[in-house]
C-alpha positions, 0 to 999 in steps of 0.5 A, a space after each residue: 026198563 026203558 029209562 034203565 036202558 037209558 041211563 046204561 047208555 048214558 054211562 055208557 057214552 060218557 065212559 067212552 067220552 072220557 077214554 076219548 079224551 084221555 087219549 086225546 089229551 095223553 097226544 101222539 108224541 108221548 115217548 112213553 108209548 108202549 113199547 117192546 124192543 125188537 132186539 131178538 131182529 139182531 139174534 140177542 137175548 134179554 142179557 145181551 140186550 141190556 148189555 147193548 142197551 148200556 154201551 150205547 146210551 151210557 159211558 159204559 157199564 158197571 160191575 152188576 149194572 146188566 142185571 140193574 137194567 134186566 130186573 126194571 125192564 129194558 123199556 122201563 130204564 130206556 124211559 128213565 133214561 129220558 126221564 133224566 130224574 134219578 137222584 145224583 146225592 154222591 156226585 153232588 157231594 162230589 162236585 160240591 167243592 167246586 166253586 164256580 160251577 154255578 156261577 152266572 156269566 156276569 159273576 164268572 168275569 167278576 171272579 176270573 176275568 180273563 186274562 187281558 182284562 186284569 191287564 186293563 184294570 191293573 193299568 187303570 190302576 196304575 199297577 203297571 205301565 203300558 209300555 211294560 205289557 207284553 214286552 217287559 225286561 222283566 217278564 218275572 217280575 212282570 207276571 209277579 206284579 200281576 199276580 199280587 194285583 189279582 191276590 189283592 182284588 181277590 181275582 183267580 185265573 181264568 185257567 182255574 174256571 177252565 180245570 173246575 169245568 172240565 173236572 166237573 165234566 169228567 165227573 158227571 160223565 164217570 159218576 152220573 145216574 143219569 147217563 143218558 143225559 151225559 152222553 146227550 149233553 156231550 153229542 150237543 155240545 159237539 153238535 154246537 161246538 164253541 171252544 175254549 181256543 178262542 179267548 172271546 168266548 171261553 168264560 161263557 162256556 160253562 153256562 153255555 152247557 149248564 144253562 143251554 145245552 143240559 137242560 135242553 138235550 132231550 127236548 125239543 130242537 127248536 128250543 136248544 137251536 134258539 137258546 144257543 144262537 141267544 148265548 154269549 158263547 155262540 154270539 163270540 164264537 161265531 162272531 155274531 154280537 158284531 153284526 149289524 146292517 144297513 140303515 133304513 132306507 129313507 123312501 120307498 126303494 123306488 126310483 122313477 123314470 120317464 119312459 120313451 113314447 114307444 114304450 110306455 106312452 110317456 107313463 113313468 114306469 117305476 124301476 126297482 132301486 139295486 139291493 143294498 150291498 153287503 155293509 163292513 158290520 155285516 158278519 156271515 159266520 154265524 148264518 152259514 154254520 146255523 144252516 151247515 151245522 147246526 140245522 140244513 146240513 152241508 147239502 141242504 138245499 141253500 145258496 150263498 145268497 140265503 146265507 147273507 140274506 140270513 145274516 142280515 135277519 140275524 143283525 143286531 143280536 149280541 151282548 148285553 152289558 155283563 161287565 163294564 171292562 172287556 166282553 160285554 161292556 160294548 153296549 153298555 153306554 147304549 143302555 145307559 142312555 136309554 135306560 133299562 126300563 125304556 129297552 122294551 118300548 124302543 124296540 130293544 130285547 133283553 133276556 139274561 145275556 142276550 140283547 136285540 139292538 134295533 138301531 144296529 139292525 138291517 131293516 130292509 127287505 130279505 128272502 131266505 129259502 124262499 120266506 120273505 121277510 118284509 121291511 122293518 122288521 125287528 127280532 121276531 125276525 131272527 127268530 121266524 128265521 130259526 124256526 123255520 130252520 129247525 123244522 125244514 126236511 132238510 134239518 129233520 133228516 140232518 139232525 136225525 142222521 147225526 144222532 143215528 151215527 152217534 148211537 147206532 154205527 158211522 154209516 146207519 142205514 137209510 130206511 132208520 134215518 127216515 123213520 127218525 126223520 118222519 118222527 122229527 117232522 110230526 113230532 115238532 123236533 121232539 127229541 125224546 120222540 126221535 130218539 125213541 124211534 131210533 131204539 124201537 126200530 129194527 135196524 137199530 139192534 141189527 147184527 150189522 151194528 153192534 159193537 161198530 162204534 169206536 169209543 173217543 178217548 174220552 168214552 174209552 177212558 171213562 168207560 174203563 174207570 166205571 168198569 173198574 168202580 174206580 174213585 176219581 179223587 183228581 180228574 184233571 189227571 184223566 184229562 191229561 191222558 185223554 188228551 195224550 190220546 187225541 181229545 182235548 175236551 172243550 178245546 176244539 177249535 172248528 165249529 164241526 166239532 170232534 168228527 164221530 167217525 172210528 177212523 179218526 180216532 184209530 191209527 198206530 200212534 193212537 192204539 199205542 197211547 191207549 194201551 199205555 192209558 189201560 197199562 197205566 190206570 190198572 197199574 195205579 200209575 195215573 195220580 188220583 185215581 184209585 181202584 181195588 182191582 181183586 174187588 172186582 172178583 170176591 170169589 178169587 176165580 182167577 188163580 193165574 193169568 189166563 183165568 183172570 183174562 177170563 174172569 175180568 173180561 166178563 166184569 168188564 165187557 159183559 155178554 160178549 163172545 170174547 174167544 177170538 179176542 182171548 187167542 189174540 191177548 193171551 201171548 201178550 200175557 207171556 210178555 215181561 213188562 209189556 208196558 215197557 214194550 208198549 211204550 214205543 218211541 213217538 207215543 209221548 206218554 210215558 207209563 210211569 214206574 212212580 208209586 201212586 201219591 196224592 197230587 197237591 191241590 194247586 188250586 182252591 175246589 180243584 182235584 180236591 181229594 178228601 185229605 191225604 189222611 185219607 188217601 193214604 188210608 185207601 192206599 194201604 188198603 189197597 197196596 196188596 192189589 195195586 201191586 199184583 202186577 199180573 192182575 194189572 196187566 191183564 186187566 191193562 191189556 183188556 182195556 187197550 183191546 180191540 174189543 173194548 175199544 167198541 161200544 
């Protein structure tokens, strides 16, 4: 009886031991923690919960996708969501004629060099003089010689990659499974903003988001914050592939002098040499926004000197050679003559695009915010730099604010950014975990927060196409229009990136636009993107126009209190031709009265539609509701509505 005894208190402590273990092991930072969102703290029941859930963490809500996300459980499609794992079959199939999307940045210049590069090879050619660049009589006959020389070569223009990046985007956004990662994907690439405006760095862009910012969105800081400083499109952008230091000093940096009697006793007593001066290679852009923007904040606690002493860390990382004409050709006779394989034993770093060069980096002594870095250091240095950047106080509350704006209201309150701060810290910069944080809080389902946020024109209009199930055949064509109304999507030129506040996006002129952009879509009236608007309502409820207010204010902006916002629109609906009305001087988008027709596809894998065979097919199947006018401009009037400006 006592060995029995024995072996159940074994079995017992080895049980005990596993559970242990398994707890340990499953760690403190699992974002998959049980738990129960708190969303009775803002008066909501499970509907309306779901519906709230869908305006924040995705471009908005589809036909039925409420009561998708009631019957997984609002917990369980959360973590989906981070998962970021759904299959995307009909989006790739989608982006499928779209050639460059994965191309690397090596096969980008090949392919669509930018401009001044085919310039430079057309001259090494002798296609063309070089007195005729940029001032030739013939500008016609110029760009003609140009054109055929890029036909020959079997180049294509740089604005063809720039129409296939941002169609793809649109789309992903529009079509995406994966919302979560979408929306994450656009908050970081804001966050880290690089622009097409400046040509140095617009061919790396598309890499830059799919190699460095997508993957990354919901993982952890340091990893995003280091990969993007290592890109080619942050090193143009912010100038940091030309920094470099000064030379090693030759001795220690000790001058002697002979101190007087009195002093010292006639001791020599050593005097610091001065610090070494700021040298013309040395560029500090990239240093001052990784701590403004990027990590510290604007109030962050350093000074003008860490900024230059961070700089200084940070030379000698640039380009390796990509191409042997234009961006990244600078240091290619440097590795020629070293020789790839004797890089690494040199003290040189190649990664992808990325080169550390030893000798154009400043190898003196620094401190920034009180770390010391000792002399001859290399590119451990940048990086001891970055990651003690991204996990400073400072970065923990800045990151975590930015994302309560973003998902929660323009001014979040204190107490969620410092539950989301703390998560940061103790989570190693986990993103997921902050995240997790943010919705499993109270505040964050507050009444004070809901419906406070004013979607851009790029959440507007692809809000509006998913809550119509429309078909983007050309997406480029929605591009257009949101850039009427304010957002030209990767052509930011500040490195803050668009501001995530309502008040710059709402003013008369902007309202004005988005009731033309609402007009125009549910008229049929924007090229390539199609939609069946009675679709939407099988049961026909709505038999006038008061009713169908009702019934597609429902299908589009579900478990809303829509009675005030239906005394405020129905007089619109006794206005003949609103959009005429709308239309007002000064907006400079027009709503066209031209039938819907299929656009040609200028360029190869661009906008392309499926055929006009086909086009003209879901035309005829559509007509009877493209051309019920009532229905169009009720459902237009809705979507340039107050209401359904907030998500």
């Amino acid at each position: 009886m006592k060995a029995f005894s024995k072996f159940l208190c074994s079995v017992f402590l080895l049980l005990l031991s596993v559970l242990l273990l398994s707890s340990f092991l499953s760690g403190p930072s699992s974002a998959k923690r049980a738990v129960s969102f708190p969303y009775k703290h803002g008066g909501l029941n499970k509907r309306q919960a779901a519906a709230y859930l869908l305006s924040r963490f995705t471009y908005g809500a589809k036909p039925g996708q409420v009561d998708q996300v009631l019957s997984m459980g609002l917990e369980n499609w959360f973590n989906q969501q981070l998962d970021a794992g759904l299959p995307d079959d009909s989006l790739n199939k989608r982006l499928s004629s779209y050639d460059a999307l994965n191309l690397s940045n090596a096969e980008v210049l090949s392919k669509y060099p930018p401009g001044f590069v085919v310039v430079q090879m057309a001259l090494k050619d002798s296609v063309i003089s070089k007195d005729s660049v940029g001032k030739a009589v013939d500008k016609k006959a110029y760009n003609n010689q140009i054109q055929a020389y890029m036909v020959k070569k079997g180049l294509k223009s740089d604005q063809e990659l720039y129409k296939q990046f941002i169609s793809q985007n649109i789309l992903r956004a529009a079509y995406s499974n994966n919302q979560l990662q979408e929306v994450l994907t656009d908050f970081w690439f804001n966050h880290f903003n690089v622009s097409f405006t400046k040509g140095e760095c617009a061919q790396f862009i598309p890499a830059y988001e799919r190699d460095i910012i997508r993957p990354n969105a919901a993982g952890k800081f340091d990893q995003l914050l280091l990969a993007s400083a290592k890109s080619p499109a942050m090193l143009y952008f912010l100038d940091n592939f030309t920094s470099q230091g000064a030379p090693a000093p030759p001795a220690p940096a000790m001058n002697m002098m002979m101190a007087t009697d009195a002093q010292a006793k006639n001791k020599a007593q050593p005097v610091p040499a001065a610090k070494p001066k700021n040298v013309p290679g040395l560029n500090e852009n990239y240093a001052r926004e990784v701590m403004e923007l990027h990590t510290l904040g604007v109030d962050g606690g350093y000074t003008q000197a860490d900024v230059t002493q961070a700089a200084r860390v940070l030379t000698g990382w640039t380009i390796y050679p990509i191409s042997s004409i234009g961006y990244g050709s600078a240091m290619k006779a440097l590795v020629t003559k070293i020789g790839e394989n004797n890089l690494a034993a040199k003290g040189f770093v190649h990664e992808g695009d990325f080169l550390f060069t030893p000798n154009r980096h400043d190898k003196g002594e620094k401190t920034v915010l009180g770390k010391h870095f000792e002399a001859n250091g290399g590119y451990e240095e940048g990086v001891s730099l970055l990651e003690m950047l991204a996990h400073h106080p400072s970065t923990a509350k800045f990151i975590s604010r930015k994302l309560a704006v973003r998902f929660v209201s323009d001014n979040p309150p204190a107490s969620l950014i410092n539950k989301m701060a703390k998560t940061f810290t103790t989570q190693d910069g986990d993103i997921r975990a902050v995240l997790m944080t943010m919705v499993s809080a109270p505040e964050f389902w507050d009444t004070k927060a809901l419906r406070q946020k004013t979607k851009s024109p790029f959440e507007l209009a692809i809000s509006s196409v998913r809550a119509l199930n429309a078909d983007i055949q050309q997406p480029y064509q929605l591009f257009n229009w949101v850039s009427r109304m304010g957002q030209r999507i990767y052509y930011y030129q500040a490195p803050t990136g668009f501001p995530d506040r309502g008040q710059y996006w709402i003013n008369t002129g902007a309202l004005l636009n988005r009731m033309n952009f609402g007009l125009a879509l549910a008229s049929g009236r924007i090229p390539g993107v199609l939609l069946n608007l009675g679709a939407l309502n099988p049961d026909k409820t709505a038999t006038n126009a008061e009713a169908a207010m009702m019934t597609y204010s429902k299908i589009m902006m579900p478990e809303r209190n829509m009675d005030q916002t239906y005394k405020r629109l129905v007089p619109l609906l006794q206005i003949p031709d609103v959009g005429a009305k709308v239309n007002g001087p000064g907006t400079n988008v027009p709503v066209s009265s031209a039938p819907l027709s299929p656009v040609s596809n200028k360029f190869s894998g661009m906008d392309a539609v499926s055929g006009a065979e086909e086009m003209n097919e879901k035309k005829k199947e559509m007509a009877p509701v493209l051309n019920n006018n009532v229905l169009a401009q009720v459902v237009g009037i809705l979507i340039g509505s107050p209401e359904f400006q907030r998500r």
